[in-house]
C-alpha positions in Angstrom: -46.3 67.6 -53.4 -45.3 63.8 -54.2 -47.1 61.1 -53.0 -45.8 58.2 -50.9 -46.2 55.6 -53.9 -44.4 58.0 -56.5 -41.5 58.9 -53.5 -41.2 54.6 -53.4 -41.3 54.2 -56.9 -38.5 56.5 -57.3 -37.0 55.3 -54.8 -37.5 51.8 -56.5 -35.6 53.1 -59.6 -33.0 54.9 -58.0 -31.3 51.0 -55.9 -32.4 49.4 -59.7 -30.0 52.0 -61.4 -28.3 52.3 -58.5 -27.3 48.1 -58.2 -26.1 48.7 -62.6 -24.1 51.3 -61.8 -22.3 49.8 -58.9 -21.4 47.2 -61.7 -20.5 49.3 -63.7 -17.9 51.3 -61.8 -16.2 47.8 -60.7 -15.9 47.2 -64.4 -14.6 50.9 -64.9 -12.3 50.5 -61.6 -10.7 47.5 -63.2 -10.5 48.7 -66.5 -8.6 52.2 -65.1 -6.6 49.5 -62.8 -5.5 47.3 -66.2 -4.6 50.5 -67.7 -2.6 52.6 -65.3 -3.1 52.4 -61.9 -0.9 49.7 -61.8 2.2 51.3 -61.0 0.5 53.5 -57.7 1.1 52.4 -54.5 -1.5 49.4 -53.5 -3.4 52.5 -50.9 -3.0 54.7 -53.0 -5.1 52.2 -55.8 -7.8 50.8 -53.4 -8.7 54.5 -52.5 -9.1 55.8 -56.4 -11.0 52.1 -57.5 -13.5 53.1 -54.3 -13.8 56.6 -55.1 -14.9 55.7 -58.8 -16.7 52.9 -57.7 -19.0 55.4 -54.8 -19.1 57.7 -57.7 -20.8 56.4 -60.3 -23.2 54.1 -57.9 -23.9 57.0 -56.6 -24.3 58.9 -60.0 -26.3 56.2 -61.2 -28.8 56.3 -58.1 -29.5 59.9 -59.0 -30.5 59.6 -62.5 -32.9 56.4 -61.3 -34.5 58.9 -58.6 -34.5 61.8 -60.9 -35.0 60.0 -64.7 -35.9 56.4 -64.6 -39.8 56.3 -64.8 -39.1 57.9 -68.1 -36.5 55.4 -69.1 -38.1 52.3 -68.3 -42.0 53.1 -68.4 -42.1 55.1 -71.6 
């Protein structure tokens, strides 16, 4: 069973991985949008730059909760 401070420090790691990847899929949203989104209907572009953005934030949470003590404390 997990203790309360190893659930928060998780939980610590997963909005710090979390907070990079949401960067990281605005970068990746743009980057898609610069090299072929351009031409979709404007809708059509703001729902696939949020999907990938939610995607990998989300992504990247997960592998803070689940990986990041022994990324960052090894």
């Amino acid at each position: 069973m997990m203790k309360i401070a190893d659930i928060l420090r998780k939980l610590s790691y997963a909005i710090l991985f979390g907070f990079t990847g949401l960067i990281l899929g605005i970068w990746t949203a743009d980057l898609f949008y610069g090299l072929g989104l351009k031409n979709m209907d404007r809708h059509e572009t703001i729902y696939v730059s949020l999907f990938i953005i939610i995607f990998i934030g989300i992504a990247a949470s997960l592998f803070g909760f689940t990986k990041g003590k022994d990324m960052l404390e090894s």
